[in-house]
N, CA and C atoms of all chains as a GROMACS GRO file, in nm:
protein
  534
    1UNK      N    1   8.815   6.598  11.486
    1UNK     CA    2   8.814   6.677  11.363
    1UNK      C    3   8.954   6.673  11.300
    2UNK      N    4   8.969   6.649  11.154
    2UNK     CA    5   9.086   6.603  11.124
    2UNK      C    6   9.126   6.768  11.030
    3UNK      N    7   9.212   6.778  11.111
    3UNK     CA    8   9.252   6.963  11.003
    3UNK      C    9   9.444   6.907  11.000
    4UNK      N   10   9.479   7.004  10.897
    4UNK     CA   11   9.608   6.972  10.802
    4UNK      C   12   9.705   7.048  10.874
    5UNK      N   13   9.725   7.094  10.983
    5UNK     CA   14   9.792   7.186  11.096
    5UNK      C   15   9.954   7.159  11.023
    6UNK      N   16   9.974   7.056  11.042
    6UNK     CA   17  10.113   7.016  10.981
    6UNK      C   18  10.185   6.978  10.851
    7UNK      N   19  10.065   6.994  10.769
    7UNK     CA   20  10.128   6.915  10.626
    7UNK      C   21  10.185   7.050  10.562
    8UNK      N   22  10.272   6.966  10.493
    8UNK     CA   23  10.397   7.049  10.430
    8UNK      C   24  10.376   7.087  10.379
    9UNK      N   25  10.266   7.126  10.281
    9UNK     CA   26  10.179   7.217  10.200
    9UNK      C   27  10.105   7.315  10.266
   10UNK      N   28  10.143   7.330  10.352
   10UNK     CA   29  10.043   7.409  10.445
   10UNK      C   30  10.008   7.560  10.401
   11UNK      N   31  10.125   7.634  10.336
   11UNK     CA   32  10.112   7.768  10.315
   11UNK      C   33  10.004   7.755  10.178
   12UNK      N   34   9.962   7.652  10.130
   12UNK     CA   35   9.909   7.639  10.001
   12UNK      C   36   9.773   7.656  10.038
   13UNK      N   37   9.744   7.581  10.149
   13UNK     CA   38   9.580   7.644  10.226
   13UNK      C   39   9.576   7.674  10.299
   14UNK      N   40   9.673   7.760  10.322
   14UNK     CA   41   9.644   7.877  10.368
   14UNK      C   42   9.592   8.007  10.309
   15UNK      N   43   9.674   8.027  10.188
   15UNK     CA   44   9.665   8.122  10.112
   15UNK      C   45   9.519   8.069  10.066
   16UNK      N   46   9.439   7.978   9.973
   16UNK     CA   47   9.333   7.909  10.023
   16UNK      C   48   9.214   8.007  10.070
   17UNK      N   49   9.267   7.940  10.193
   17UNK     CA   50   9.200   8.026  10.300
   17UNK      C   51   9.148   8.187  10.340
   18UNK      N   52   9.314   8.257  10.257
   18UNK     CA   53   9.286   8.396  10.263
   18UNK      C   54   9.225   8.467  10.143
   19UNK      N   55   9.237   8.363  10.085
   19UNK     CA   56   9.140   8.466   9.941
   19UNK      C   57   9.003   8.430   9.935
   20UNK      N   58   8.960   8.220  10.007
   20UNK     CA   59   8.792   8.220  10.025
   20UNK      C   60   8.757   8.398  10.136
   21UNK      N   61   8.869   8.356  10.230
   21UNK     CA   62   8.837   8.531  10.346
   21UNK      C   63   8.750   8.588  10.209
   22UNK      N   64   8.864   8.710  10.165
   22UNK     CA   65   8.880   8.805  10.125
   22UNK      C   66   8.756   8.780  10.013
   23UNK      N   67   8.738   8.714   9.957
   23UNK     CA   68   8.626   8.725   9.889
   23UNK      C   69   8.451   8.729   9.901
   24UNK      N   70   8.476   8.642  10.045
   24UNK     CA   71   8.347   8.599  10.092
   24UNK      C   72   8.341   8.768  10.199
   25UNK      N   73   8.434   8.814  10.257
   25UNK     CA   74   8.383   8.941  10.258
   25UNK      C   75   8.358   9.033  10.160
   26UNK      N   76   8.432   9.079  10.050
   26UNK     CA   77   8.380   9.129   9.939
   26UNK      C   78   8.219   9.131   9.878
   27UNK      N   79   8.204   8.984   9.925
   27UNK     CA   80   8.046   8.971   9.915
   27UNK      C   81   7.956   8.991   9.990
   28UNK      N   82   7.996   9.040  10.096
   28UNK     CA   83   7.929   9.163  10.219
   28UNK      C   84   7.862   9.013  10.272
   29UNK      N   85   7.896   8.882  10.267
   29UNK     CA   86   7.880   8.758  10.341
   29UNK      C   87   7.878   8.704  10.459
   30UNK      N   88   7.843   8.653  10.542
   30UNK     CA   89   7.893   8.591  10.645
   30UNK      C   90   7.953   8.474  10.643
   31UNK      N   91   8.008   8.377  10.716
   31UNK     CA   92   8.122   8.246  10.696
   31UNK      C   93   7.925   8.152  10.712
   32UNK      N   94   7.826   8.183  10.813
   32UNK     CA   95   7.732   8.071  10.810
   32UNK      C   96   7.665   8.092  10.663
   33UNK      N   97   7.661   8.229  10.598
   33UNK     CA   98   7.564   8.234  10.494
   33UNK      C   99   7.650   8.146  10.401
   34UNK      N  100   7.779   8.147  10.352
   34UNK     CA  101   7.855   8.093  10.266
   34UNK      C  102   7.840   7.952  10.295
   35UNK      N  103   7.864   7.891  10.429
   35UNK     CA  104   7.832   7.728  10.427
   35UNK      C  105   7.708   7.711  10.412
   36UNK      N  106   7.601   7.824  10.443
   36UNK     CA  107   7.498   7.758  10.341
   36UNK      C  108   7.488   7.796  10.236
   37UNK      N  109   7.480   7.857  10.164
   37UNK     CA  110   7.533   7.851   9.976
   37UNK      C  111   7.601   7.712   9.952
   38UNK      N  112   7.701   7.704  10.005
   38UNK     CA  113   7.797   7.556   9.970
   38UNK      C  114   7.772   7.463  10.044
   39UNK      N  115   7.680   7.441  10.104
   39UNK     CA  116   7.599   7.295  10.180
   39UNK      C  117   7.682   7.195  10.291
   40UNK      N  118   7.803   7.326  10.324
   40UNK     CA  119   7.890   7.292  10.408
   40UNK      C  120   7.845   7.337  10.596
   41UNK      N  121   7.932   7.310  10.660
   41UNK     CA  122   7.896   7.315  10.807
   41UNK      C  123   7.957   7.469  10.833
   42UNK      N  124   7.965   7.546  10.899
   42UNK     CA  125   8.006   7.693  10.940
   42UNK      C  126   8.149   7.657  10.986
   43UNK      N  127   8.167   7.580  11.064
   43UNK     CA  128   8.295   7.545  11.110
   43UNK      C  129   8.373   7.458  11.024
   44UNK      N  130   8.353   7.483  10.921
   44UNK     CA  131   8.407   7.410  10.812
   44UNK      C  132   8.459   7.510  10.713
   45UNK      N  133   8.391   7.549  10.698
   45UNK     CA  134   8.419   7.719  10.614
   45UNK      C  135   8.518   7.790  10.669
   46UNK      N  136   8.492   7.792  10.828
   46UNK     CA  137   8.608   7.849  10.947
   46UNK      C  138   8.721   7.810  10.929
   47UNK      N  139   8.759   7.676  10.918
   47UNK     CA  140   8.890   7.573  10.953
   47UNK      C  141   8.953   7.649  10.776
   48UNK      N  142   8.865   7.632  10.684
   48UNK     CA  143   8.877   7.634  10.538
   48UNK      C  144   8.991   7.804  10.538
   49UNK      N  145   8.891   7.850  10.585
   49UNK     CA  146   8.980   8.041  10.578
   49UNK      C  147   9.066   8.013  10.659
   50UNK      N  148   9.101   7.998  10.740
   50UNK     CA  149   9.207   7.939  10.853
   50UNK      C  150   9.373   7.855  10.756
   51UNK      N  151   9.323   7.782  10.681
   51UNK     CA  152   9.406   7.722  10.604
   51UNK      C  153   9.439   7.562  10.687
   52UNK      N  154   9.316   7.544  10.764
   52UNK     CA  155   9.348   7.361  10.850
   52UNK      C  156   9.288   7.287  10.775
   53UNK      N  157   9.215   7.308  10.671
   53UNK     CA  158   9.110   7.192  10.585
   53UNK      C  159   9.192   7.178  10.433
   54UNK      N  160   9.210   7.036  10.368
   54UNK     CA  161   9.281   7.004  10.258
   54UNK      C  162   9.104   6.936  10.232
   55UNK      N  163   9.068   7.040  10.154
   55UNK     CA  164   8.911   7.002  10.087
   55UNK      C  165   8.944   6.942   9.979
   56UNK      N  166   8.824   6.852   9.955
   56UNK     CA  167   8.802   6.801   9.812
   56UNK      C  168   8.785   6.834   9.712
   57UNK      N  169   8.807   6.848   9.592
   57UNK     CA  170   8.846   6.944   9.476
   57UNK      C  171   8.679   6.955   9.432
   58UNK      N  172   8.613   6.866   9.497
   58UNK     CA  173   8.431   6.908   9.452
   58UNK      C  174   8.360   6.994   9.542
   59UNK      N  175   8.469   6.979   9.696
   59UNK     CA  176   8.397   7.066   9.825
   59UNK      C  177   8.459   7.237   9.752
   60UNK      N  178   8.611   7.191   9.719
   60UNK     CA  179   8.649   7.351   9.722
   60UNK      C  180   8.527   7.415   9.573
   61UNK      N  181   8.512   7.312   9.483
   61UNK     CA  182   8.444   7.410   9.382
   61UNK      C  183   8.258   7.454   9.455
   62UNK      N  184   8.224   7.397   9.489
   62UNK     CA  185   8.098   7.430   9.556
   62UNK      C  186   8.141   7.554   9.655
   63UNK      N  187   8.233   7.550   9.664
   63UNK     CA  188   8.301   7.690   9.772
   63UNK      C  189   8.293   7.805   9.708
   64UNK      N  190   8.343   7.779   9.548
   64UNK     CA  191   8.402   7.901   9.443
   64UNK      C  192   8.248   7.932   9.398
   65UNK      N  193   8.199   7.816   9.387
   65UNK     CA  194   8.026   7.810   9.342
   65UNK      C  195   7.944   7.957   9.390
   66UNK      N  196   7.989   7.877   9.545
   66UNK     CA  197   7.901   7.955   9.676
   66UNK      C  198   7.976   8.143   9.670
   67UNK      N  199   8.081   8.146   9.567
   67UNK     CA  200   8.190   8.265   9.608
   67UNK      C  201   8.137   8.379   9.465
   68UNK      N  202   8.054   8.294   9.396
   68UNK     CA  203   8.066   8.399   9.252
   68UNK      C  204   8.217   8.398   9.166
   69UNK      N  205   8.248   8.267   9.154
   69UNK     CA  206   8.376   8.296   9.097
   69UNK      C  207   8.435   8.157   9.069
   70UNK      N  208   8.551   8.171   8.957
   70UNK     CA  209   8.579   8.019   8.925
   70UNK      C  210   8.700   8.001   9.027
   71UNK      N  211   8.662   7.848   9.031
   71UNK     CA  212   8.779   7.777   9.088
   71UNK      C  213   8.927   7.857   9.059
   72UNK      N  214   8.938   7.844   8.911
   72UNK     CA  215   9.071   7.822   8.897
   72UNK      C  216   9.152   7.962   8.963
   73UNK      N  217   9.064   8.059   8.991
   73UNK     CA  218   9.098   8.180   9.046
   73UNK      C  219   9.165   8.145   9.165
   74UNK      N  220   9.056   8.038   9.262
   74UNK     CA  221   9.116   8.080   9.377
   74UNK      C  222   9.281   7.981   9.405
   75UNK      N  223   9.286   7.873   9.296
   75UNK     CA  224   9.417   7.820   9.321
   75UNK      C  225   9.523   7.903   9.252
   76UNK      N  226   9.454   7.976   9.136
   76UNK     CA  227   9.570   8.041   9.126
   76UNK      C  228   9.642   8.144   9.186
   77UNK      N  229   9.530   8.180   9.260
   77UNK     CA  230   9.593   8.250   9.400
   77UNK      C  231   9.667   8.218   9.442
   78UNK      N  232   9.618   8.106   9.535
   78UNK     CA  233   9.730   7.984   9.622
   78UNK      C  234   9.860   8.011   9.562
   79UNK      N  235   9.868   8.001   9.392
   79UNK     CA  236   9.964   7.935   9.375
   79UNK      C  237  10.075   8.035   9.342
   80UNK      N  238  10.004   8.163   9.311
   80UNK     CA  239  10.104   8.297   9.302
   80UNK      C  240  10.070   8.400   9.367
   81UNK      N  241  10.127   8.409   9.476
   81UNK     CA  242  10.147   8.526   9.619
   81UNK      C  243  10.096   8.662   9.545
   82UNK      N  244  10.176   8.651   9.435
   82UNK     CA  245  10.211   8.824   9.395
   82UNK      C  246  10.107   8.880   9.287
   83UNK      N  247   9.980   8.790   9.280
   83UNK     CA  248   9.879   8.774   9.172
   83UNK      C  249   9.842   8.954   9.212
   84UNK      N  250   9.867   9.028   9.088
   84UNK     CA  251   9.918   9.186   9.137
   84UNK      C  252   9.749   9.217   9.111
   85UNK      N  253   9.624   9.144   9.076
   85UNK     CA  254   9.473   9.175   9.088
   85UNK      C  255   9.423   9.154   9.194
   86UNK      N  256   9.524   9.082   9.322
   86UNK     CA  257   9.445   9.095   9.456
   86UNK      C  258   9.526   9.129   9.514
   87UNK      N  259   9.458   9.183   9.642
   87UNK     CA  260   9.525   9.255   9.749
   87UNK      C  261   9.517   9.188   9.871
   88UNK      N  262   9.609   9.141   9.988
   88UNK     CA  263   9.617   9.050  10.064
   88UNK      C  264   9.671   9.166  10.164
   89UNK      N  265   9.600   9.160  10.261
   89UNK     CA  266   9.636   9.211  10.403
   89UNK      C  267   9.724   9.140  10.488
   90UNK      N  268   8.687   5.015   9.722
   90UNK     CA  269   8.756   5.155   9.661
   90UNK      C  270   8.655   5.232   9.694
   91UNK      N  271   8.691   5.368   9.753
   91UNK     CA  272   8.557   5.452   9.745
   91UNK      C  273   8.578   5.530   9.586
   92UNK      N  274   8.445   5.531   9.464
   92UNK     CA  275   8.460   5.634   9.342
   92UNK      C  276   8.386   5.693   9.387
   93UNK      N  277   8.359   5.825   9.261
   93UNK     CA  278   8.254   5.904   9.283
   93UNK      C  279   8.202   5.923   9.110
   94UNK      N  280   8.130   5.791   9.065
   94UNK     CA  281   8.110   5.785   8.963
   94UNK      C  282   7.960   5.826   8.952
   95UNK      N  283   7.869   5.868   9.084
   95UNK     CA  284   7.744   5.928   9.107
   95UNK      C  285   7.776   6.040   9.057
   96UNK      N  286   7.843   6.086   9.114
   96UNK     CA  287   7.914   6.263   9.169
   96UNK      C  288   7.765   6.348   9.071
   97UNK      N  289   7.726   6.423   9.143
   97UNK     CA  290   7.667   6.520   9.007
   97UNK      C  291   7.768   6.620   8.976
   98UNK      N  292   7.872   6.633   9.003
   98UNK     CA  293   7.979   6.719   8.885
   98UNK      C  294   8.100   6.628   8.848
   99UNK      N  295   8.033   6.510   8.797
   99UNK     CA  296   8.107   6.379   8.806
   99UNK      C  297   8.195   6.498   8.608
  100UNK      N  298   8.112   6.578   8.568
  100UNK     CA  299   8.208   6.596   8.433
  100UNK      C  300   8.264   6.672   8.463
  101UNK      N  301   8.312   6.730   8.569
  101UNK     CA  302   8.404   6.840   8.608
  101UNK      C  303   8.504   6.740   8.616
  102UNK      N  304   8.506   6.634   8.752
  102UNK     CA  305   8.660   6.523   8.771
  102UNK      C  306   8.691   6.447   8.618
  103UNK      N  307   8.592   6.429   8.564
  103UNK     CA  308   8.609   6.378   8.412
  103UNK      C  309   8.693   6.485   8.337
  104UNK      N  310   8.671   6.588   8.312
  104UNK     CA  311   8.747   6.699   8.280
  104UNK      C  312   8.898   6.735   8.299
  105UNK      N  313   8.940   6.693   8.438
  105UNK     CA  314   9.031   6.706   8.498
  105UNK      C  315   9.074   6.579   8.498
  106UNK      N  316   9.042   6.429   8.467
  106UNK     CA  317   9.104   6.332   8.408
  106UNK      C  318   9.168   6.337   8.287
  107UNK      N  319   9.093   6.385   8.204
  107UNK     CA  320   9.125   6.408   8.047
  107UNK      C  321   9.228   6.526   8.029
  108UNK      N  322   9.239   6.582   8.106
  108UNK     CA  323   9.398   6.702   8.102
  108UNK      C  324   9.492   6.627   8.174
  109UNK      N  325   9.468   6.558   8.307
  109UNK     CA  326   9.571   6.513   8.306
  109UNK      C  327   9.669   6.409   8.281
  110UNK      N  328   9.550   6.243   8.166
  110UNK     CA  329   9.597   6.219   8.051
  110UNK      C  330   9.679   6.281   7.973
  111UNK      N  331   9.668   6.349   7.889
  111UNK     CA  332   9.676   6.469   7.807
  111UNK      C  333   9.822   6.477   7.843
  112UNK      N  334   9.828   6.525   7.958
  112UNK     CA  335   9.936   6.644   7.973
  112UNK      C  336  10.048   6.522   8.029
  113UNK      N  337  10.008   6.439   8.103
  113UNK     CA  338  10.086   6.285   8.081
  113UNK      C  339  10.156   6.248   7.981
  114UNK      N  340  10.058   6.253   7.870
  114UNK     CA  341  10.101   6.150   7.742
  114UNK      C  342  10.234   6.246   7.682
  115UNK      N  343  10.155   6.426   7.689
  115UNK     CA  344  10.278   6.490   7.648
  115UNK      C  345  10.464   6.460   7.694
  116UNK      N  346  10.438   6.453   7.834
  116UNK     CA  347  10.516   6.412   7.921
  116UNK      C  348  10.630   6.256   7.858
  117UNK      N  349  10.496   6.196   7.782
  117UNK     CA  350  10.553   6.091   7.769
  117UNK      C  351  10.602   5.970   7.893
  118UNK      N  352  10.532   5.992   7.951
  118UNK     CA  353  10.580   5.866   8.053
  118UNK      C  354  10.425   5.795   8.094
  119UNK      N  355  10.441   5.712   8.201
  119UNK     CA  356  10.338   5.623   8.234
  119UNK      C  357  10.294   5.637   8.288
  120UNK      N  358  10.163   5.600   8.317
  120UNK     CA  359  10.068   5.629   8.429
  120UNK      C  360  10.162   5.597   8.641
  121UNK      N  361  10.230   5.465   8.587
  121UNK     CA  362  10.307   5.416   8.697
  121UNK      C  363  10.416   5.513   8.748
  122UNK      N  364  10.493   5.603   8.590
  122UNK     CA  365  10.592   5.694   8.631
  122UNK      C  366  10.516   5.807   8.739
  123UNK      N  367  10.357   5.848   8.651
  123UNK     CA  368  10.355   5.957   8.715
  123UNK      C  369  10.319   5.938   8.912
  124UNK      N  370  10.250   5.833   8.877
  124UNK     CA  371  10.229   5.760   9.019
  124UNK      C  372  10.342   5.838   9.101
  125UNK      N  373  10.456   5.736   9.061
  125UNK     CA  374  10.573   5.741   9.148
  125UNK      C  375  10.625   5.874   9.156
  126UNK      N  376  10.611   5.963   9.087
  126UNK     CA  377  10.656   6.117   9.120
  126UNK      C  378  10.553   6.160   9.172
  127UNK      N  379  10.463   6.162   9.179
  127UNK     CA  380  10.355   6.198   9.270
  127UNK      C  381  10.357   6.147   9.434
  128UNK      N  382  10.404   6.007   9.401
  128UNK     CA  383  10.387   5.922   9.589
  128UNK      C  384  10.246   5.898   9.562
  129UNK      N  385  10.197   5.824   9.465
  129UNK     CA  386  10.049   5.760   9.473
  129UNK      C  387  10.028   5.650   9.406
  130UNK      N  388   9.919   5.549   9.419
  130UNK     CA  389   9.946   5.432   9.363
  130UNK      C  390   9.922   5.470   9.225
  131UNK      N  391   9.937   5.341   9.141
  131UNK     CA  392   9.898   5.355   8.997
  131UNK      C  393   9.787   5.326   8.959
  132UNK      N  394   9.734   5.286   9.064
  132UNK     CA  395   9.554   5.276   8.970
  132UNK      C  396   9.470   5.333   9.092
  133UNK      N  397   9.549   5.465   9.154
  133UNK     CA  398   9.502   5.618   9.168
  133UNK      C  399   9.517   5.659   9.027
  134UNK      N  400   9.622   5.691   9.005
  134UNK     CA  401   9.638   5.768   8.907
  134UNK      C  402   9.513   5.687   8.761
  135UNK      N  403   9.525   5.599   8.778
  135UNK     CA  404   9.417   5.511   8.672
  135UNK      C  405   9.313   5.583   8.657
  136UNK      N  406   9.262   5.597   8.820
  136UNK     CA  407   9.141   5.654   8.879
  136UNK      C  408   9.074   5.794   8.851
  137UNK      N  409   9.175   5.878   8.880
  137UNK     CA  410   9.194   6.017   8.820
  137UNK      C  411   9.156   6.042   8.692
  138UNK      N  412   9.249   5.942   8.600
  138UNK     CA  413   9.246   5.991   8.479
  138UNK      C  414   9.076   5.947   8.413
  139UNK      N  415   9.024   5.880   8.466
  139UNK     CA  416   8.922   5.815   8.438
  139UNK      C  417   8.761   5.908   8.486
  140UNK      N  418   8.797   5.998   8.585
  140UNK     CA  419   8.700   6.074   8.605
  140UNK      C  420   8.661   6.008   8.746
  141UNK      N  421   8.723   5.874   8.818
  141UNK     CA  422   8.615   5.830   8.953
  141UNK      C  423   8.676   5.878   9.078
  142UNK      N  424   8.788   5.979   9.092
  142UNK     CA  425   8.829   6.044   9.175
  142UNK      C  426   8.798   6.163   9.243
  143UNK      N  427   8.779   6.206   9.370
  143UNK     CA  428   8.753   6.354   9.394
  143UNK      C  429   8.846   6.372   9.474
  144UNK      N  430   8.978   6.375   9.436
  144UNK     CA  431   9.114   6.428   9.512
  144UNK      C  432   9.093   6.537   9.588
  145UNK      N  433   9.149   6.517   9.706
  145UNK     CA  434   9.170   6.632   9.784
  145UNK      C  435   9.278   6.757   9.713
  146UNK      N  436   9.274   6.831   9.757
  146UNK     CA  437   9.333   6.968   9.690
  146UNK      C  438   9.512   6.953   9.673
  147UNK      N  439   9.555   6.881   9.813
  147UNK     CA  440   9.744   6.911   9.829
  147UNK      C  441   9.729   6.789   9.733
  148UNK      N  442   9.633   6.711   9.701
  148UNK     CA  443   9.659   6.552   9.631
  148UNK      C  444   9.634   6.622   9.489
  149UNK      N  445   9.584   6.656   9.454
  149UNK     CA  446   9.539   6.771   9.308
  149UNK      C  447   9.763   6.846   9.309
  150UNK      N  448   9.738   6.875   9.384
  150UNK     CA  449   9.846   6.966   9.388
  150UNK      C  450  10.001   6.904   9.335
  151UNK      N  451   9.978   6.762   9.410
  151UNK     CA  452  10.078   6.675   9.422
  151UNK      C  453  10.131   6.629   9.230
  152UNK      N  454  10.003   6.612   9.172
  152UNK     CA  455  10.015   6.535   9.061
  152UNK      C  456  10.039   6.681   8.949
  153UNK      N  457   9.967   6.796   8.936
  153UNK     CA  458  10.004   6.888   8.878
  153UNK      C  459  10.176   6.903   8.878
  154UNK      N  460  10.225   6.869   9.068
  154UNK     CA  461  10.425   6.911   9.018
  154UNK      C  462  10.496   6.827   8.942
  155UNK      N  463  10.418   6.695   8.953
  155UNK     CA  464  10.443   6.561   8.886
  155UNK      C  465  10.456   6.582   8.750
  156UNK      N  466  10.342   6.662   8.690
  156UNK     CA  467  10.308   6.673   8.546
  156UNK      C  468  10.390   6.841   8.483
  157UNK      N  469  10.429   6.882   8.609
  157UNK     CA  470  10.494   7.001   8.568
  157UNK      C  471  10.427   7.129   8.514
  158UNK      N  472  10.326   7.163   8.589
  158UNK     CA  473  10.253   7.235   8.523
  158UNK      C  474  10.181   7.306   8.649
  159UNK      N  475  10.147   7.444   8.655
  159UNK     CA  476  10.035   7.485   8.742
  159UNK      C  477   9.944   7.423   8.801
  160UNK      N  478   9.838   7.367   8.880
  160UNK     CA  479   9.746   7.334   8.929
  160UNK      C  480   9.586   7.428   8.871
  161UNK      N  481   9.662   7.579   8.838
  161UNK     CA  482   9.508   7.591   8.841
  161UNK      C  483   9.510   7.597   8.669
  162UNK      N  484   9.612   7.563   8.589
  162UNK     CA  485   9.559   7.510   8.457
  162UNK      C  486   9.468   7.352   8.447
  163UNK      N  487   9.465   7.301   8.557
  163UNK     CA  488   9.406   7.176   8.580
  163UNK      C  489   9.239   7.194   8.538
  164UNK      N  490   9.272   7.260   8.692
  164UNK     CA  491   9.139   7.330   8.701
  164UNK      C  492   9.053   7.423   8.564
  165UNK      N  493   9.146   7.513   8.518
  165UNK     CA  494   9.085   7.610   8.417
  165UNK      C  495   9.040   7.524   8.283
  166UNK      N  496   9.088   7.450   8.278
  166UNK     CA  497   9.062   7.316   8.153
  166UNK      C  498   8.917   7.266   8.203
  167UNK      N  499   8.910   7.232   8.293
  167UNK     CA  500   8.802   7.139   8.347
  167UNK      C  501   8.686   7.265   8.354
  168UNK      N  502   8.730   7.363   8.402
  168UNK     CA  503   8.620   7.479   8.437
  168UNK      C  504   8.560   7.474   8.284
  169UNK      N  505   8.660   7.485   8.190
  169UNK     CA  506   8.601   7.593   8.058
  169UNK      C  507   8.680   7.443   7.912
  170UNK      N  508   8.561   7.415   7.914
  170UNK     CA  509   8.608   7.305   7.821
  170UNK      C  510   8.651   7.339   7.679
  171UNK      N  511   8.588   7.443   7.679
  171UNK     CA  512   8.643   7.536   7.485
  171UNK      C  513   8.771   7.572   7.470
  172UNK      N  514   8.851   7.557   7.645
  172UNK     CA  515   8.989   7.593   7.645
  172UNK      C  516   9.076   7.643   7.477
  173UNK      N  517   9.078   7.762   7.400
  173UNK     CA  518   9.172   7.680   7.283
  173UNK      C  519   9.254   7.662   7.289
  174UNK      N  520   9.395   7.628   7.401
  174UNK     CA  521   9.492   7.565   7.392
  174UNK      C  522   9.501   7.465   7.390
  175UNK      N  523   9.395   7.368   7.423
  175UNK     CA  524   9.433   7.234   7.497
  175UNK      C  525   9.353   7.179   7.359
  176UNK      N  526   9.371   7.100   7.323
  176UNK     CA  527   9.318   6.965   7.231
  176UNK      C  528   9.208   6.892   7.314
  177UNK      N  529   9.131   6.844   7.283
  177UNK     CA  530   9.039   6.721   7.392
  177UNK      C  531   9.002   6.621   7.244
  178UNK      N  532   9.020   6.486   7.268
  178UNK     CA  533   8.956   6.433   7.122
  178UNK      C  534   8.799   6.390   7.222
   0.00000   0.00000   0.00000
């Protein structure tokens, strides 16, 4: 299984990772119900919230698909920590 | 080459070719410049701009620092094509 453990972008999916979290609980979800919404594997979704998967910009939108929400939300997450409309544990 | 000129959200990567044309040409430099600030070949970048790409996300990421610009304006262009900032001919 090939996950991104080391790439130098790493905090980028990570964060990623913590807002698919935070949202897909919001949606009172589970990680298997969401890979099936997004036609993905459960342990894929896992690695994904985790921040080890550098998805494909068609896997991550089938993600946002599966999330009730646009893409550009969740990179712009990624891309600003301090996005003062979410709350990060 | 693997494309993804099947893709059924083949007009979403089309979308996100045509901004980042666009935001290139603003740039004023070449497809080869942006290559090379990116670290990707030039007929990737060909590829991209053309719609037969489904870049991975840090590779999405890579060409947005290239082009100087957010990543999830990439995205928000491609999401919402009425964008009114952006021009599309």
């Amino acid at each position: 299984m090939r996950r991104d453990r080391q790439h130098r972008n790493h905090g980028f999916l990570r964060r990623i990772g913590e807002y698919v979290r935070e949202q897909r609980v919001a949606l009172m979800i589970t990680q298997e119900e969401l890979a099936e919404r997004a036609q993905l594997h459960r342990t894929y979704v896992t690695d994904i919230e985790n921040g080890f998967r550098n998805p494909a910009i068609l896997t991550l939108a089938r993600i946002a698909l599966a999330l009730e929400l646009p893409m550009w939300k969740i990179v712009h997450f990624a891309e600003n920590d301090d996005d003062p409309q979410v709350e990060v544990d």
